[in-house]
C-alpha positions in Angstrom: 15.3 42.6 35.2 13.0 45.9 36.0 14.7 48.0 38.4 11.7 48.0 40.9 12.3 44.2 41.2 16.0 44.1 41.7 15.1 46.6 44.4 12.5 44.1 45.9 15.0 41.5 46.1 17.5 43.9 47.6 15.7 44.6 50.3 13.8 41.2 51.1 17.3 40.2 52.2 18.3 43.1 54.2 14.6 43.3 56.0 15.0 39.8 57.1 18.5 40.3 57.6 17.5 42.8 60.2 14.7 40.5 62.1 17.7 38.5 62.8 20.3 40.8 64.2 17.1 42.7 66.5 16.2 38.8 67.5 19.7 38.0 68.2 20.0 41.2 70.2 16.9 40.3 72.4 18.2 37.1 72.8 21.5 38.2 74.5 19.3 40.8 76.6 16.8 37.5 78.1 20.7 35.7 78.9 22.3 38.4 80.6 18.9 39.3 82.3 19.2 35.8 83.8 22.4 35.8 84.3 24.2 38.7 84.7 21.1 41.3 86.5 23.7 43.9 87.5 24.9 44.4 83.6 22.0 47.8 82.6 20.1 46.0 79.5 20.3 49.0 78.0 23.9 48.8 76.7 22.8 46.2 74.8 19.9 47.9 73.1 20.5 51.5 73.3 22.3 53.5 70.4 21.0 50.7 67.9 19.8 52.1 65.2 17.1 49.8 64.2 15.1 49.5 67.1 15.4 53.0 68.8 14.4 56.3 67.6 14.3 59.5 68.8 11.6 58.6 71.7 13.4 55.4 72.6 11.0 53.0 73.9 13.3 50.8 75.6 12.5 50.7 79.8 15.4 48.9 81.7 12.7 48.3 84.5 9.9 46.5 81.7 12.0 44.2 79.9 8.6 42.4 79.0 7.3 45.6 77.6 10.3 46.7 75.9 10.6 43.4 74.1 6.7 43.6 73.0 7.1 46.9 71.9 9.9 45.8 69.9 8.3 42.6 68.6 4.7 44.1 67.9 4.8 47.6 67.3 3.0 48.3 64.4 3.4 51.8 63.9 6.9 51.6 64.4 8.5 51.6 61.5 11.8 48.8 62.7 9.8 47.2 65.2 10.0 43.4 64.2 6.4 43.0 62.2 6.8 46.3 60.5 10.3 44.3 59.0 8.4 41.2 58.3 5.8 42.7 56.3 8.0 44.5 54.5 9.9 41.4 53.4 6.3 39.6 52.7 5.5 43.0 50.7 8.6 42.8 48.6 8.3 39.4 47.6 4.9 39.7 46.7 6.5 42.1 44.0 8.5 39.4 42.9 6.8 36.4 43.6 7.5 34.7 40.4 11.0 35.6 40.7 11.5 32.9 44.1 11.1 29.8 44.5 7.7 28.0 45.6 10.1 26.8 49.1 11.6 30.5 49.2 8.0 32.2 48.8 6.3 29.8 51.2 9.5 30.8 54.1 8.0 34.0 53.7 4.5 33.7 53.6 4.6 31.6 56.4 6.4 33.4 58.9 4.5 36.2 58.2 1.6 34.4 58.9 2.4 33.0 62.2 4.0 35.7 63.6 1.3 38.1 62.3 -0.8 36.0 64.6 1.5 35.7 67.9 2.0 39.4 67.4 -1.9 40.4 68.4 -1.1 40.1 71.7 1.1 40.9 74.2 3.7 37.9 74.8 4.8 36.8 78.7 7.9 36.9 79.5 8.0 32.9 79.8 6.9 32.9 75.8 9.5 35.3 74.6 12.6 33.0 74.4 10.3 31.0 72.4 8.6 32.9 70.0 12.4 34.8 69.6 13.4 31.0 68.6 10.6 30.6 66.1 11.5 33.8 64.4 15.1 32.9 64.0 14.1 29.6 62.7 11.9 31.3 60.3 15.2 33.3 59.2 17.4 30.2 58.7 14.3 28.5 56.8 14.6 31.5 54.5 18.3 31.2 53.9 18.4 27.8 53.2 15.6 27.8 50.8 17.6 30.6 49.1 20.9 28.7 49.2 19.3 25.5 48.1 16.9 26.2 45.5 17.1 29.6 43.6 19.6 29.5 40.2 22.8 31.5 40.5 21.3 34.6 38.3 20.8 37.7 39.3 17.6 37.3 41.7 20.5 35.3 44.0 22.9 38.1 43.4 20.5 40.9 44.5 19.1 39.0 47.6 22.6 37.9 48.6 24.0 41.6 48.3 21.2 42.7 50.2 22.1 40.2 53.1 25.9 40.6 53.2 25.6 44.8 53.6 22.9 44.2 55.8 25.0 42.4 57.8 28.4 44.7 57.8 26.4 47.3 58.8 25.3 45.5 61.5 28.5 44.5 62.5 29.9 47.7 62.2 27.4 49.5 64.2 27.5 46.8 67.0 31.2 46.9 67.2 31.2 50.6 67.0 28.8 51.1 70.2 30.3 48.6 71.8 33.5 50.2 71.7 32.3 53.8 72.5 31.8 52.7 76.1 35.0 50.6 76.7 37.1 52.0 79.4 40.5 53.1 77.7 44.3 54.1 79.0 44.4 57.8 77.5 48.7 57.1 77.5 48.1 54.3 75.1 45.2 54.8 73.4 44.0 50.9 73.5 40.7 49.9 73.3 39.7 47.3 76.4 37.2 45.4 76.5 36.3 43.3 79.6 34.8 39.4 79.4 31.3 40.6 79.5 31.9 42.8 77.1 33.1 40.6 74.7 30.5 37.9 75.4 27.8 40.3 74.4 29.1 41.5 71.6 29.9 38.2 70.2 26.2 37.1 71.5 24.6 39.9 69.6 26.3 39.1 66.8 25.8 34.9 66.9 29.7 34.8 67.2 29.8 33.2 70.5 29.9 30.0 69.6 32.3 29.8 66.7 34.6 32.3 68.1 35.3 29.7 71.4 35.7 27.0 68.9 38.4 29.3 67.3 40.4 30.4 70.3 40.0 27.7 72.7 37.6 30.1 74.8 40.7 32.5 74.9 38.5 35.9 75.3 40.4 38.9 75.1 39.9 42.4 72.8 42.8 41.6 70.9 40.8 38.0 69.7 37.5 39.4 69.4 38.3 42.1 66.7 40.5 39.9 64.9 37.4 37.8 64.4 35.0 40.2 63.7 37.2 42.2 61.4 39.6 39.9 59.5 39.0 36.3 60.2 38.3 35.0 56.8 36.4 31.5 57.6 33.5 33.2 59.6 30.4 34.6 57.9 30.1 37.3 60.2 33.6 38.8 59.7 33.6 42.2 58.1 36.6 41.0 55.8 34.7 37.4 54.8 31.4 39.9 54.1 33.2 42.1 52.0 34.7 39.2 49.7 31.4 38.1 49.4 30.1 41.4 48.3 32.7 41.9 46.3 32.5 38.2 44.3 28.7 39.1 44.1 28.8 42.5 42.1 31.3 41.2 40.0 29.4 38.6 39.0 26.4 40.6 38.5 28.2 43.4 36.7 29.4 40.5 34.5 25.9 39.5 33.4 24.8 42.6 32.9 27.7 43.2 30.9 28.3 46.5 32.6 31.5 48.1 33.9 32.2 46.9 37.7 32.6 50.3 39.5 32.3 48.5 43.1 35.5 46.2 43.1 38.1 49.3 43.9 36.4 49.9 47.2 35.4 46.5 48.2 39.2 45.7 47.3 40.7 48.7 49.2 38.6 47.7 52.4 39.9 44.5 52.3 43.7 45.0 52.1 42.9 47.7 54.8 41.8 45.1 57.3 45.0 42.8 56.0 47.5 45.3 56.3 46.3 46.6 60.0 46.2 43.4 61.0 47.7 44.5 64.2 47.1 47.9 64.6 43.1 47.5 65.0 43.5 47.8 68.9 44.8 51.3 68.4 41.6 53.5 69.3 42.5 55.8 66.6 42.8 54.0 63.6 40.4 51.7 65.0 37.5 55.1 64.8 38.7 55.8 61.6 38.1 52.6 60.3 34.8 52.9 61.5 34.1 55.7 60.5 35.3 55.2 56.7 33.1 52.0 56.3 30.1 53.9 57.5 30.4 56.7 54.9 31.4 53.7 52.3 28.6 51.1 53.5 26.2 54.3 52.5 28.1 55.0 49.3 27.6 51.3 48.2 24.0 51.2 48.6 23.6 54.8 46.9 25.3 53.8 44.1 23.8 50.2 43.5 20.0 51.9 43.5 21.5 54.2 41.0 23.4 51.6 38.9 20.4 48.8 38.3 17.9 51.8 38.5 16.4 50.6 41.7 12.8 52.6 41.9 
């Protein structure tokens, strides 16, 4: 395959991957608006890398605006349609390379929210057209699951989703932590109910982590689950199974040498061996901090490996 369309597929995935976590994000802000006014909407949003910028556009007192701004910037680079025609641009690339149901997810998302996007949404519409667009998402994945072969256009887009989506769960976990109250004596991190709803919320945990502990929210649950439970998709141990499964298979059809398995391997007995020692604010920031420098590390070195143009 031509390194400039392994590096379409690549980032098809993570594009899209990203509509959802900024839609899931919105989502959680238009619940706890209606529920919970006190909690600043901003906590949610702010220090999220792929929404705000420099001049953040988010205002706590326009959610209406902030969300349109988010959905229907053009000239921002992450708003929502920038993402979506970058995905549609991408798989033009390799549009002989997907399916005629994968291709048609695409194209068709793009076109209807290329058309909702021309004006300014109401408030009452948001929820929906949020809805639509994670529909669109979930259209996409299945059409991927269901139809493509198991060759390397599956690997690339599914490596693309699954760092996509550690990187996402890194970053939310990380902010989220950053502004829990901690005991300086112990050094725990503490997160409060709210807190834990939303950050299960943003990243569409909620659910599946109530039907895991009985609705038993405390810190010491949540960041089992989103570090090392090993049934949910969203876990940063499941994700980096997957990604490790994925390159190996790929190196194997290429018939090159896998140079990804150590660190995907190391990362994973990490999170097994600190099974209970991720509460400790310490290790905990390291361990943030080392996937962040080894998320970037991954993606360098897969563009340089497959010659990604």
């Amino acid at each position: 395959m031509l390194g400039r369309h392994a590096n379409s597929l690549y980032w098809i995935s993570r594009y899209f991957e990203r509509v959802e976590n900024i839609v899931r994000k919105l989502q959680t802000v238009i619940y706890i608006n209606l529920t919970k006014k006190d909690f600043l909407i901003n906590e949610i949003l702010n220090d999220t890398s792929e929404i705000n910028e420099k001049d953040n556009f988010i205002n706590i007192n326009d959610i209406e605006s902030s969300i349109n701004s988010i959905l229907r910037n053009r000239s921002n680079p992450k708003s929502i349609i920038s993402l979506i025609k970058n995905v549609r641009n991408n798989s033009k690339i390799v549009r002989n390379s997907l399916t005629r149901e994968t291709w048609q997810s695409i194209n068709e998302c793009w076109i209807k929210f290329d058309k909702v996007s021309k004006n300014k949404i109401h408030f009452q519409k948001i929820p929906e057209v949020l809805e639509n667009l994670l529909k669109d998402y979930l259209i996409f994945r299945g059409t991927v699951y269901s139809t493509l072969l198991r060759n390397d256009v599956y690997y690339f887009l599914e490596i693309g989703m699954f760092l996509e989506r550690i990187e996402n769960t890194t970053r939310v976990i990380r902010s989220n932590t950053e502004k829990t109250t901690f005991d300086v004596n112990i050094q725990k991190i503490n997160f409060n109910e709210l807190e834990s709803e939303i950050l299960l919320r943003t990243l569409a945990s909620w659910n599946s982590f109530n039907w895991l502990y009985n609705n038993n929210i405390c810190e010491k649950y949540v960041l089992d689950y989103l570090l090392k439970d090993q049934i949910s998709t969203r876990s940063l141990n499941f994700c980096y199974n997957e990604l490790d499964n994925l390159t190996s298979k790929l190196c194997l059809l290429y018939n090159k040498k896998n140079i990804f398995s150590k660190n995907l391997k190391n990362r994973i007995i990490f999170i097994n061996e600190n099974r209970n020692r991720f509460n400790d604010k310490i290790i905990f920031k390291n361990f943030i901090r080392d996937s962040t420098r080894i998320h970037h590390e991954f993606n360098e070195k897969l563009t340089e490996y497959f010659n990604f143009i």
